[in-house]
MIVEX-682393 format. One record per residue: residue number from 1; x, y, z of N, C-alpha, C, O, CB in turn. Coordinates in steps of 0.1 Angstrom, whole numbers, plus 2048, in hexadecimal, padded with zeros to 3 digits. Glycine has a CB too. Example, Ala and Ser with C-alpha at 12.3 -4.5 7.8 and 13.67 -1.06 7.14 Angstrom:
    nr    nu    nv    nw   cau   cav   caw    cu    cv    cw    ou    ov    ow   cbu   cbv   cbw
     1   884   7C7   84E   87B   7D3   84E   884   7DF   84E   88E   7DF   855   871   7D3   85A
     2   880   7EA   847   889   7F5   847   881   800   84F   886   80B   850   88D   7FA   839
***
This chain:
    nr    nu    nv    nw   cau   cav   caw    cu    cv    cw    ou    ov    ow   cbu   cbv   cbw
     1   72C   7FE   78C   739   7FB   789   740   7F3   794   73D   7F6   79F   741   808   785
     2   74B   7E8   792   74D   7E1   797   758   7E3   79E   762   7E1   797   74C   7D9   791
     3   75C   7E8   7AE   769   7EC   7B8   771   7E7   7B0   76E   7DE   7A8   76A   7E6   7C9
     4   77E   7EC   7B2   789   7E7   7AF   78F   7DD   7BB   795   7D2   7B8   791   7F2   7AB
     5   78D   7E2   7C6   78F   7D9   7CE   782   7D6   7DE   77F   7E2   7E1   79F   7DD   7D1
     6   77D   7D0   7E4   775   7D0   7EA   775   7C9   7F9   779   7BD   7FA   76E   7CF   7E2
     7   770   7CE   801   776   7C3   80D   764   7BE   811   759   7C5   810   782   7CE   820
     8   767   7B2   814   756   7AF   818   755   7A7   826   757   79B   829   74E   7A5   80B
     9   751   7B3   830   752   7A5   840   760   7A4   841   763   798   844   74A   790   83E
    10   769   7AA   83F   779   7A3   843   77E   7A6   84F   784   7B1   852   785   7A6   83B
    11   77C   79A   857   786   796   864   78D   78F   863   78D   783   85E   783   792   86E
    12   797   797   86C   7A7   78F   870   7A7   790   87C   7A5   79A   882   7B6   795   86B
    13   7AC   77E   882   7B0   77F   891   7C0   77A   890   7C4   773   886   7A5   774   89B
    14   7C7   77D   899   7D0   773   89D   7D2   771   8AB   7D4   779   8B3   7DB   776   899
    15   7D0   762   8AD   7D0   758   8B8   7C4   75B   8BF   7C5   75B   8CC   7DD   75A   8C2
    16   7B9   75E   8B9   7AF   768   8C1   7AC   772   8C0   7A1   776   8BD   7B1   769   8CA
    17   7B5   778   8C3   7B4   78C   8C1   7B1   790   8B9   7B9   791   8B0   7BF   795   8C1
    18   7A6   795   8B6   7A0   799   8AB   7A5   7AB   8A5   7A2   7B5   8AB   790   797   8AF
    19   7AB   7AA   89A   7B4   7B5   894   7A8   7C0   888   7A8   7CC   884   7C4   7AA   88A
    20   7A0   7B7   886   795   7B8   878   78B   7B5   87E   78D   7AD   887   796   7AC   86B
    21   77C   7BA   87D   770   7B9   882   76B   7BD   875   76A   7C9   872   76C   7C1   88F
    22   767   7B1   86C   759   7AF   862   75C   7C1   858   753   7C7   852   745   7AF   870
    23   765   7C4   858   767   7D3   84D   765   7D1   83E   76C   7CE   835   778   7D9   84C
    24   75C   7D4   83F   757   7D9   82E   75B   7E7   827   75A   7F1   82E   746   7DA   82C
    25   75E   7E8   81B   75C   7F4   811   763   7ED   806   769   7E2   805   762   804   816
    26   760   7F8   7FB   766   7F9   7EE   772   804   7ED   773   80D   7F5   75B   7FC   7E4
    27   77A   800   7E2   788   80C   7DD   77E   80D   7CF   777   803   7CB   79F   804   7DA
    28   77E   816   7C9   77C   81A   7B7   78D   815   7B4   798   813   7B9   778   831   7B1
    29   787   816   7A8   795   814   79E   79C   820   79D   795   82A   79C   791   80F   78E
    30   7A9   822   79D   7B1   82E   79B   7AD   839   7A7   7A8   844   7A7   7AD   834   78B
    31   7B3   832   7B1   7AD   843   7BC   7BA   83D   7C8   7C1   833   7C7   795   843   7C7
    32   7B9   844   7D1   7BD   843   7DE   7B7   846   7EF   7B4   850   7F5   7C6   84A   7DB
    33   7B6   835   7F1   7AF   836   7FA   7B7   834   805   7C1   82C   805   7A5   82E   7F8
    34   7B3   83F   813   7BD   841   81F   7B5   837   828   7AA   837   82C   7BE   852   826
    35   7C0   82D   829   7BD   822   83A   7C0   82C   845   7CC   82F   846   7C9   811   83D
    36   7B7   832   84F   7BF   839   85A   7B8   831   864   7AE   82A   862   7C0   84B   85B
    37   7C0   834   871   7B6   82E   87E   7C6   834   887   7D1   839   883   7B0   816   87E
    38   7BF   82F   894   7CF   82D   89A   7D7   81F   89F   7D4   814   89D   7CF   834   8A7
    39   7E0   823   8A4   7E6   814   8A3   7E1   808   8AB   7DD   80A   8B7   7F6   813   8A6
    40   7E1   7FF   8A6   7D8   7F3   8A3   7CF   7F0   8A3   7C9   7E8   8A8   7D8   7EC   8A6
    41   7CB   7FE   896   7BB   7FA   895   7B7   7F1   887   7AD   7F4   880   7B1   80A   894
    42   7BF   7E7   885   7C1   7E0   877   7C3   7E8   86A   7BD   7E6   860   7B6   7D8   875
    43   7CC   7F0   86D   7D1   7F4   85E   7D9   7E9   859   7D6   7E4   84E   7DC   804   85D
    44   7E1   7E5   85E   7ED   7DD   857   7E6   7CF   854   7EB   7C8   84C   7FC   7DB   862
    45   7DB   7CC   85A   7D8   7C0   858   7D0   7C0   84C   7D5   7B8   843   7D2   7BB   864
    46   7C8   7C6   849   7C1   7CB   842   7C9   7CE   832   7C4   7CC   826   7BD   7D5   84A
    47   7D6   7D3   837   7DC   7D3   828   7E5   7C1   822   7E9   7C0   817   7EA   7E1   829
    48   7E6   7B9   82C   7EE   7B3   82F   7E2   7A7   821   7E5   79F   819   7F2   7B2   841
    49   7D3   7AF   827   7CA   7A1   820   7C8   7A5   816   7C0   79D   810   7BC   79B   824
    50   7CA   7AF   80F   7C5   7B3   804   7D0   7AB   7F8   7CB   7AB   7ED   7C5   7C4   803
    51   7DE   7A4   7F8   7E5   79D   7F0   7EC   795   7F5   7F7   790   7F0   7EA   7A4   7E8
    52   7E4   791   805   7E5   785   809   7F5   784   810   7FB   779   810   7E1   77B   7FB
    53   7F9   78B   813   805   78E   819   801   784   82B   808   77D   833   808   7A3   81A
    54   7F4   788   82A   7F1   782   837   7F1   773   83D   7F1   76F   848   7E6   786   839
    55   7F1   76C   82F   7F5   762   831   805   759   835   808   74D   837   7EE   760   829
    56   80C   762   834   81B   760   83C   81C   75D   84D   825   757   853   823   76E   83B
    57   80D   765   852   80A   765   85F   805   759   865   7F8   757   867   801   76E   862
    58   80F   74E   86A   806   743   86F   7FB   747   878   7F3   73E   878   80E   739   875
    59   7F8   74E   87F   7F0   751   888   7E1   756   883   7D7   752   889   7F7   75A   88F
    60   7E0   75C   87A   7D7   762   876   7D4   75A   870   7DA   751   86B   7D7   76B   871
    61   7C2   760   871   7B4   75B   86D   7AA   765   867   7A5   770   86B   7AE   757   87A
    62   7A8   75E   85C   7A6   769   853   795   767   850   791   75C   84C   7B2   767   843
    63   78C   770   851   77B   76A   849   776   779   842   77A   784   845   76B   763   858
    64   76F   775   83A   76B   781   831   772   77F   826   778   775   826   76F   78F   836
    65   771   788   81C   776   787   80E   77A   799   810   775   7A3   816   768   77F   801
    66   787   796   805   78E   7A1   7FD   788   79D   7EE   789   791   7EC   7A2   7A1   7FD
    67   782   7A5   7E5   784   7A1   7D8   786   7B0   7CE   781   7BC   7CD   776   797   7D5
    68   791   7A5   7C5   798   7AE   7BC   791   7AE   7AE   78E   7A4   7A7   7A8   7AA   7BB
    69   78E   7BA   7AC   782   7B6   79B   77D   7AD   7A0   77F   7A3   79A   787   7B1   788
    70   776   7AC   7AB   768   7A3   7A9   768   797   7AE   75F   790   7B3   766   79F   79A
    71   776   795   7AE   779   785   7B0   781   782   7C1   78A   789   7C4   785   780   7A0
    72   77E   778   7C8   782   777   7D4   793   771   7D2   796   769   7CA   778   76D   7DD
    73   79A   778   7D9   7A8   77A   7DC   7AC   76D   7E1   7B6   766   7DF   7AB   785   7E6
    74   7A0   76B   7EA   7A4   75D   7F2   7A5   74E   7E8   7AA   743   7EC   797   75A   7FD
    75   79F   750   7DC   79B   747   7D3   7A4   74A   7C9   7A2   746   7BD   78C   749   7D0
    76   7AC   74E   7CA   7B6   750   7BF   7C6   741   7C0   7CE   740   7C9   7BE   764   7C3
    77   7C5   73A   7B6   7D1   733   7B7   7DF   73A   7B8   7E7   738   7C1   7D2   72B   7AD
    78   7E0   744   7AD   7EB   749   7AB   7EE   755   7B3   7EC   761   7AF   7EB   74C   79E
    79   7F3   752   7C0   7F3   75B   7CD   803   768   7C9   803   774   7CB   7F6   74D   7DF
    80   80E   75E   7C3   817   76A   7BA   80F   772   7B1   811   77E   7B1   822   763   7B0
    81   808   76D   7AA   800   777   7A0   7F9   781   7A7   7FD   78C   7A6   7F7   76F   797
    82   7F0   780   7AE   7EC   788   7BA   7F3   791   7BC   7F1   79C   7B8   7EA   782   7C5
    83   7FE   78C   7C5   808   798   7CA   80C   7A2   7BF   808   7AD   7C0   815   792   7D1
    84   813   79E   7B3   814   7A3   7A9   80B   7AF   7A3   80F   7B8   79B   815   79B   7A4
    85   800   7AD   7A6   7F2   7B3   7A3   7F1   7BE   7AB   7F0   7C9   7A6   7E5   7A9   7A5
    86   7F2   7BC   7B8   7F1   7C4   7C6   7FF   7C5   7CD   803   7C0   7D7   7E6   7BC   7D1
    87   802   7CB   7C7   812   7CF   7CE   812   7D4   7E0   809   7DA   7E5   819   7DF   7C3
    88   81C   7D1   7E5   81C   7D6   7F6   82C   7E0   7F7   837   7DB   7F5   81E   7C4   804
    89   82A   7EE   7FC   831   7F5   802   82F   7F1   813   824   7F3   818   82E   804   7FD
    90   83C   7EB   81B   839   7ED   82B   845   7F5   833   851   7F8   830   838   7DB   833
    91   83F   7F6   83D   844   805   842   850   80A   843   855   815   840   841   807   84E
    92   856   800   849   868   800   845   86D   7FD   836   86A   7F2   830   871   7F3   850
    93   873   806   832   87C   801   827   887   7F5   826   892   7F4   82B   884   80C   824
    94   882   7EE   821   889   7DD   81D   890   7DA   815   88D   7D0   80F   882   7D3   81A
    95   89E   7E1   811   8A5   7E1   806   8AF   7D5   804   8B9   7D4   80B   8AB   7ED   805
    96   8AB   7CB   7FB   8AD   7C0   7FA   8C2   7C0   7F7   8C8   7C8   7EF   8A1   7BB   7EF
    97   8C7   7B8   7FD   8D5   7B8   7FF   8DC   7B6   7F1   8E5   7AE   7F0   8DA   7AD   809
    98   8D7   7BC   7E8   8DD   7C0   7D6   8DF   7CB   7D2   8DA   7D3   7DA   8D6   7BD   7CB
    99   8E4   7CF   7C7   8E4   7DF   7C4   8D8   7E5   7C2   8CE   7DD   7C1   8EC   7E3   7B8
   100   8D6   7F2   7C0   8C9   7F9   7B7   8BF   7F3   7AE   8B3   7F1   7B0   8CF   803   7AD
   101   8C9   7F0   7A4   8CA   7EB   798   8BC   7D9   79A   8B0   7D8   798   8DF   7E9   795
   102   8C6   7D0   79F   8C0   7CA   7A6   8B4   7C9   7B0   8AB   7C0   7B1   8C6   7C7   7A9
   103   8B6   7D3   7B5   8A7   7D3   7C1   89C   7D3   7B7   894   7CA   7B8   8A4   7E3   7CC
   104   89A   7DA   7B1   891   7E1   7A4   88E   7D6   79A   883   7D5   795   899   7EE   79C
   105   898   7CD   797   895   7C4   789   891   7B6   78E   88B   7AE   787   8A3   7C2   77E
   106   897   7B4   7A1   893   7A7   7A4   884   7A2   7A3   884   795   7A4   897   7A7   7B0
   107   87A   7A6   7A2   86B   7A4   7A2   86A   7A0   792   866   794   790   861   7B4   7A6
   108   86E   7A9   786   86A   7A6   77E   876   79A   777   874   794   76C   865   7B3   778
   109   87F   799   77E   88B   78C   779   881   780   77E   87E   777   776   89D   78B   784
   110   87F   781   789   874   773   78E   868   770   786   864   764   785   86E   776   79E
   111   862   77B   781   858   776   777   861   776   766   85E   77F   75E   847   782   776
   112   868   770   764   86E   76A   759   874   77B   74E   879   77A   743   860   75F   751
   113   873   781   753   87B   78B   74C   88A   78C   749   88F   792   752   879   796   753
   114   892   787   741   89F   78B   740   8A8   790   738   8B4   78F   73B   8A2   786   742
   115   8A3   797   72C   8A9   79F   72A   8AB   7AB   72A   8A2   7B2   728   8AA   79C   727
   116   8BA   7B1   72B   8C0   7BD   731   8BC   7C6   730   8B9   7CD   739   8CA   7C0   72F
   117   8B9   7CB   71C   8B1   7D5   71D   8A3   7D7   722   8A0   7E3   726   8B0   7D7   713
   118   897   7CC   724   88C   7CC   728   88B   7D2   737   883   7DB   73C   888   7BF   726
   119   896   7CC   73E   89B   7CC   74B   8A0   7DA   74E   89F   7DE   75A   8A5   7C0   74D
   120   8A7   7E4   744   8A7   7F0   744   89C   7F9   749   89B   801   753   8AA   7F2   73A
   121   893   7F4   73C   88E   7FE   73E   885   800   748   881   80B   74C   88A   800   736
   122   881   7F0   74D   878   7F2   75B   87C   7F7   76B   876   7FA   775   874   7E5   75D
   123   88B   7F5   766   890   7FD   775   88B   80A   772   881   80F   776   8A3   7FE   779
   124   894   80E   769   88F   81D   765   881   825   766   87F   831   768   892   81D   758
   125   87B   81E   764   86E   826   762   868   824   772   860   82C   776   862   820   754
   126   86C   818   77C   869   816   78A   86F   81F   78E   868   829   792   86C   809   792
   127   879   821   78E   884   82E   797   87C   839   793   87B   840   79D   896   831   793
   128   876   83D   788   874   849   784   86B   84C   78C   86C   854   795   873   84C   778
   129   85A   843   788   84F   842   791   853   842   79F   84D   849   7A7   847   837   78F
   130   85E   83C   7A2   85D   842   7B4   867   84E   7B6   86B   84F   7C1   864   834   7C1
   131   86B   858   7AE   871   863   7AD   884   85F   7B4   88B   867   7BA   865   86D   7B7
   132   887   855   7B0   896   850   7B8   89C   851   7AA   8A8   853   7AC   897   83E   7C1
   133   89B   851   79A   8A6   850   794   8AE   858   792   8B9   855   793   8A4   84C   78B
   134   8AB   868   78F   8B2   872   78E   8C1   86A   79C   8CC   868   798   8A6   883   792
   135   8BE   869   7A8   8C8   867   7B6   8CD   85E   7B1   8D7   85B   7B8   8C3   865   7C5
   136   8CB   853   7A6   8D2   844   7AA   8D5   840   79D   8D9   835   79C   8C8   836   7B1
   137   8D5   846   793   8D7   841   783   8E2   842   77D   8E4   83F   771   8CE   847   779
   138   8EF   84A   788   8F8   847   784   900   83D   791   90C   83F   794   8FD   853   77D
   139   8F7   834   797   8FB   82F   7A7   8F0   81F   7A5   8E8   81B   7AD   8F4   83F   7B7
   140   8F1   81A   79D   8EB   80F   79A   8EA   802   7A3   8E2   7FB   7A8   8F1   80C   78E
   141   8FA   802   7A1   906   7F6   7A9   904   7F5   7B1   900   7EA   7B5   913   7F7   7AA
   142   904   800   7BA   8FF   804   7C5   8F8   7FE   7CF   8EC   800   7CD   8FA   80A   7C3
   143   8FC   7F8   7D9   8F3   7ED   7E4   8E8   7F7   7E8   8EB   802   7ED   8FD   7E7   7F5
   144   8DC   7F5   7E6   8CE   7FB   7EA   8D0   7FF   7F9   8CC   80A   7FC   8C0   7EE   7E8
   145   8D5   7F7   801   8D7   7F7   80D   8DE   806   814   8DB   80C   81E   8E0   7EA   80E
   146   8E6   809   808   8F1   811   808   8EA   822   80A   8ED   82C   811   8FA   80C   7F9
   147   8E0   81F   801   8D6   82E   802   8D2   833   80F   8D0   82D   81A   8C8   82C   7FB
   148   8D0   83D   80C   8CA   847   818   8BA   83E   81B   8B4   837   813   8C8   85B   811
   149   8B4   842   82B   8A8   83D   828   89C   83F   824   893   836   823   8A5   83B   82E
   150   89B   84E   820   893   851   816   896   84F   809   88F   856   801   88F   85B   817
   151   8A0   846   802   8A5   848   7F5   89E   834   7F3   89A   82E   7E9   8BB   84E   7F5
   152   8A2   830   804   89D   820   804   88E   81C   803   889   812   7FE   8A1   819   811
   153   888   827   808   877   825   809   877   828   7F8   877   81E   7F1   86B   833   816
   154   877   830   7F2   874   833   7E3   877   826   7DD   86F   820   7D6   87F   840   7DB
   155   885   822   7E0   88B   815   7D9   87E   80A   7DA   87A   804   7D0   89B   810   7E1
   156   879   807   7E8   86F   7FE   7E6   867   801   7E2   862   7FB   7D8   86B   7F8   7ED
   157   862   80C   7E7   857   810   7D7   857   80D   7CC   84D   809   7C8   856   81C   7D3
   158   862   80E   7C3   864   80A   7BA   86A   7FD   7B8   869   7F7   7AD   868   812   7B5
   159   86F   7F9   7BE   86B   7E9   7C2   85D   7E7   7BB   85B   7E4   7AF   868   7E6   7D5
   160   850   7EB   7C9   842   7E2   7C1   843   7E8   7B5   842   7DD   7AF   830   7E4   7C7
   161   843   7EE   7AD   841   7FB   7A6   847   7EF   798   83F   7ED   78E   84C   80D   7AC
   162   84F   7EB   798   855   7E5   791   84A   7D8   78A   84C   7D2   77F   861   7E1   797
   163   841   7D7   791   838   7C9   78F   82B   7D2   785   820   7CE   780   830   7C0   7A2
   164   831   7DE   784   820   7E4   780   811   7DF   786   807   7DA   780   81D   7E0   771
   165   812   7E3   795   806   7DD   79D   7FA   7E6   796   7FB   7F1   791   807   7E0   7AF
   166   7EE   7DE   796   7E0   7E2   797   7E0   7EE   79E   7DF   7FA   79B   7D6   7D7   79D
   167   7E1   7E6   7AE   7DE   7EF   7B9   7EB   7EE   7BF   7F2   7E4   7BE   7D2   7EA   7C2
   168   7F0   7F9   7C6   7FE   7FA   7CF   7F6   7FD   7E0   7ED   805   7E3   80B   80B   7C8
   169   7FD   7F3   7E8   7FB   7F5   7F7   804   801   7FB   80C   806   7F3   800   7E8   800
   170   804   805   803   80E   80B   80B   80B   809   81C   7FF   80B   81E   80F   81C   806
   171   811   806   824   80F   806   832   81B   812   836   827   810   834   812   7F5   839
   172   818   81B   83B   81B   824   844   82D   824   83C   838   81F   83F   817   81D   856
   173   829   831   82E   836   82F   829   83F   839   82B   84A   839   827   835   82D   81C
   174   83A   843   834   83E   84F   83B   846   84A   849   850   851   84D   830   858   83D
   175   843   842   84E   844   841   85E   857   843   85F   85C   846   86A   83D   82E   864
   176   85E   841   856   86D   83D   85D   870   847   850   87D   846   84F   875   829   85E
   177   86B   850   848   877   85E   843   86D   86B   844   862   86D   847   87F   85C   82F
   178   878   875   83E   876   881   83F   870   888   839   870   887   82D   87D   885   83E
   179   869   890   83D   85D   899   839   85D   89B   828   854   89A   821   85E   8A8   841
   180   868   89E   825   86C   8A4   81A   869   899   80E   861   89C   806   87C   8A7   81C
   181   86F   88D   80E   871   87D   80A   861   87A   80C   85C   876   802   87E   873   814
   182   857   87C   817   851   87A   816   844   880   80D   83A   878   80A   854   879   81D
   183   845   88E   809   83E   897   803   841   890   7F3   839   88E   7EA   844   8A7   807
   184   84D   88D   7F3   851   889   7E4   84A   87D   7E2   848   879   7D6   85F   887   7E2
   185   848   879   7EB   842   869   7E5   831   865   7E2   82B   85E   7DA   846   85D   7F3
   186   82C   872   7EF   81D   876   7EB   81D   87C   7DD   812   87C   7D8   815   881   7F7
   187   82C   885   7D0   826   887   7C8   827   879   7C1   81F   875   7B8   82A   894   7C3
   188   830   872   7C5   82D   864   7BB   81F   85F   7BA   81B   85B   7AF   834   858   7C0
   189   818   85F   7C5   80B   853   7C6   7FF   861   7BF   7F4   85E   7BA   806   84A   7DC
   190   802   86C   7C1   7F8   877   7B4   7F9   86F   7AA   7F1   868   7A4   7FE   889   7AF
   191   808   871   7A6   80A   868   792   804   85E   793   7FB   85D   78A   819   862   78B
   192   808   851   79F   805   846   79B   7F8   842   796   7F6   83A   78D   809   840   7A3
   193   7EB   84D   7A0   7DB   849   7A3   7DA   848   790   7D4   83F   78C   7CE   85A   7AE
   194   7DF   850   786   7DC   850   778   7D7   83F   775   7CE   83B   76E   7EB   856   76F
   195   7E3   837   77F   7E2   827   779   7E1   822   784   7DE   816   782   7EE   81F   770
   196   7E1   824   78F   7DF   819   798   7D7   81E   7A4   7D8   82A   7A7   7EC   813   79D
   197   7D0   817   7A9   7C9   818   7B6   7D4   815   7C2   7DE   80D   7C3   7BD   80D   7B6
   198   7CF   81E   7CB   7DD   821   7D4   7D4   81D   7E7   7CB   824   7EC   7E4   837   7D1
   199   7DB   810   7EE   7D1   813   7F8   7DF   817   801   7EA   811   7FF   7C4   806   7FE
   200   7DB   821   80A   7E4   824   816   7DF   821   820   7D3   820   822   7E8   831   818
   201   7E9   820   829   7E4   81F   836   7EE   82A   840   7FB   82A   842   7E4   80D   83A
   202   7EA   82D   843   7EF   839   84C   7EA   841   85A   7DE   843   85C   7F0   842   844
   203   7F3   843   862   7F4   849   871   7F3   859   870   7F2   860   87A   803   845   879
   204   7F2   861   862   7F4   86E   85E   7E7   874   858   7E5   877   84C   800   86F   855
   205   7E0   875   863   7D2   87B   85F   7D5   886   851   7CD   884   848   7CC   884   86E
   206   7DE   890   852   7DC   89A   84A   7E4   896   83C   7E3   89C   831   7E1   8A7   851
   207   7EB   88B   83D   7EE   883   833   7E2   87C   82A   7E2   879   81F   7F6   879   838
   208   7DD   87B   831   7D2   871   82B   7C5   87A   820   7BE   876   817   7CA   869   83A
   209   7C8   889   82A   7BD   892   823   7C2   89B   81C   7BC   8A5   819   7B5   899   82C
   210   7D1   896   816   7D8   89D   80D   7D7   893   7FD   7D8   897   7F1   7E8   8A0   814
   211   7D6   888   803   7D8   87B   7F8   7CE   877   7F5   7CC   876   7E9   7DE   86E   7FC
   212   7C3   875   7FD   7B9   86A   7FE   7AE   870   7F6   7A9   87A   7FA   7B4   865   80D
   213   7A9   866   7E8   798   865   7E4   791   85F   7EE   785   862   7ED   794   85B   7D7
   214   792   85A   7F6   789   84D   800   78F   84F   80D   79B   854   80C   78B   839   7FB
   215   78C   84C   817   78D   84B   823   789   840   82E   77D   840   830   78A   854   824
   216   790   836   837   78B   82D   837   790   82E   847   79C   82E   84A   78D   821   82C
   217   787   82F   84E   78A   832   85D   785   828   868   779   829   86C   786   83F   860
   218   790   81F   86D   793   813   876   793   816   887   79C   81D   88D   7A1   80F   873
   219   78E   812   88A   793   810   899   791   805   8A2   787   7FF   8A1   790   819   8A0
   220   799   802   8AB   793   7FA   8B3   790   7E9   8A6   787   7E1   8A8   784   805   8BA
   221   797   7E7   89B   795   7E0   891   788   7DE   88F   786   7D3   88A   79B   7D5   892
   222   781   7E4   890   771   7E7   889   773   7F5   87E   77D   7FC   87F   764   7EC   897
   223   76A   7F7   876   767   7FD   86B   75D   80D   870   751   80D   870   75F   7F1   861
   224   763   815   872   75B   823   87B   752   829   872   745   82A   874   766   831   880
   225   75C   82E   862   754   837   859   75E   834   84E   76A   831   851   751   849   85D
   226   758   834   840   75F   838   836   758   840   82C   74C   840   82A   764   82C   831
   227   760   847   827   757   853   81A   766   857   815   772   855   819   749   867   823
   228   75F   85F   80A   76C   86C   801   770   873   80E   76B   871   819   763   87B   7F4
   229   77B   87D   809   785   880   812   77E   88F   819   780   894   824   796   881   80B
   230   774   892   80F   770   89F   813   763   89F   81E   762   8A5   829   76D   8A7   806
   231   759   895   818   754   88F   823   759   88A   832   754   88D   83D   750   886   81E
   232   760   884   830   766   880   83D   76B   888   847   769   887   853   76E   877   83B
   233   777   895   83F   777   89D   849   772   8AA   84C   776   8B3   854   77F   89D   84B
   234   767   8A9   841   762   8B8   843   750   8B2   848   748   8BB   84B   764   8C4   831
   235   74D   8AA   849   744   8A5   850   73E   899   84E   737   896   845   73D   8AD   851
   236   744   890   85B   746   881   85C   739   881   862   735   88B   867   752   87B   865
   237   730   874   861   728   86F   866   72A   868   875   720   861   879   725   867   85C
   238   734   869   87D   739   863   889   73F   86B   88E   748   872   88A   73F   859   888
   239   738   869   89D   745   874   8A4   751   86F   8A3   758   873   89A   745   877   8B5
   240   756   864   8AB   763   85B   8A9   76A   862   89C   775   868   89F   75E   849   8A5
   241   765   863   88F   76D   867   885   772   879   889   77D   87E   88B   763   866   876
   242   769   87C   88A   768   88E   88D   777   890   899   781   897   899   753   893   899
   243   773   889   89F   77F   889   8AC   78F   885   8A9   79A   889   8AE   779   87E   8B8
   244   78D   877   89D   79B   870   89D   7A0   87E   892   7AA   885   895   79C   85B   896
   245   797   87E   887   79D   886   877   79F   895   881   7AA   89B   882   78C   888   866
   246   796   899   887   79D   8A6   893   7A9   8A8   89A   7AF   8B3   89C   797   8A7   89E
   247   7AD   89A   89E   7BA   897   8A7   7B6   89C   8B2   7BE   8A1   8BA   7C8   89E   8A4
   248   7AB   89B   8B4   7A6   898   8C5   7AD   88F   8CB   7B6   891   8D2   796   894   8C8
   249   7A9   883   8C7   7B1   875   8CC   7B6   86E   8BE   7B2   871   8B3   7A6   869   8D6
   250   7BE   865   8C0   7CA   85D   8B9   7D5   852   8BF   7DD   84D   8B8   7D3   867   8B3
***
């Protein structure tokens, strides 16, 4: 059966610096796979190539292939369509300078959507999937900006959420709220795995072994170990793994 998504040999340098060293594996369709390493061991880069975000980076140098069903990412004309396909959560909440209402419908207004009721109901059902409508459905008008910051991370969530991605990124969607907000949002990506493949990337080892089908462990931007989540930390093939998934070092 054919990955849903797959990395083959993918390195990333910028100006030199090599961020990515030749990393291979597969995601299955419908699971959640944990990017962990520590910091800068190419998590972010890594999510950045999977829908080509990385190409914003004049600096970067990209070799290897991402391919989505099969097909190389790099070879794709329709690089909006792509994104659309593979949605990106990044780490800070980016709440675009419009109401609620707006944050949520701007993605699907840009691909030719306009009318009100259609446009209803897709806010609606984004807010719900990121667990924010009950807090905001009578607060629409509302400058996105205006929300608390765990109320803004959900909002971009449902942001991508709104494109009905394939696959949803997330880069480190915990890092700037509260425990609480955060617990809520791991139950979103349980629901979501029903339809979408979920890759994370994350600094929260025990996050990862609360969420994660797959496990994909970085360091040093080389590729250490990857397996299921139970394998990996109930007995990894590498010390390196044994030690980081321990919190020996990090």
């Amino acid at each position: 059966m054919t990955a849903h998504l797959e990395c083959r040999k993918l390195s990333v340098s910028y100006g030199g610096v090599r961020a990515l060293d030749e990393v291979s594996f597969e995601v299955p369709r419908r699971s959640i796979c944990a990017i962990v390493g520590p910091a800068n061991s190419g998590k972010s880069s890594l999510l950045k190539c999977l829908n080509r975000t990385i190409d914003f980076v004049d600096t970067a140098k990209v070799t290897g292939e991402v391919l989505l069903d099969g097909t190389a990412v790099s070879k794709l004309r329709d690089v909006l369509g792509l994104r659309r396909r593979v949605g990106m959560v990044f780490p800070l909440p980016v709440g675009l300078p419009m109401s609620v209402y707006d944050n949520v419908a701007y993605a699907p207004r840009s691909r030719g959507v306009r009318a009100k009721a259609e446009l209803d109901v897709i806010v609606e059902r984004a807010l719900r999937q990121a667990m924010l409508w009950d807090e905001v459905k009578d607060r629409l008008a509302l400058l996105g900006t205006r929300l608390s910051g765990g109320q803004q991370q959900r909002l971009t969530l449902a942001r991508a959420l709104s494109m009905e991605p394939e696959v949803l990124c997330l880069d480190e969607f915990s890092i700037a709220i509260d425990p609480v907000t955060t617990m809520r949002i791991e139950e979103v990506l349980h629901e979501l795995k029903r339809t979408t493949t979920i890759i994370l990337a994350t600094n929260l080892v025990q996050q990862a072994r609360r969420l994660a089908d797959q496990v994909v462990f970085l360091n040093a931007a080389k590729l250490v170990e990857v397996g299921d989540v139970v394998s990996m930390f109930e007995r990894p093939r590498v010390m390196l793994t044994s030690r980081y998934l321990g919190g020996a070092i990090g």
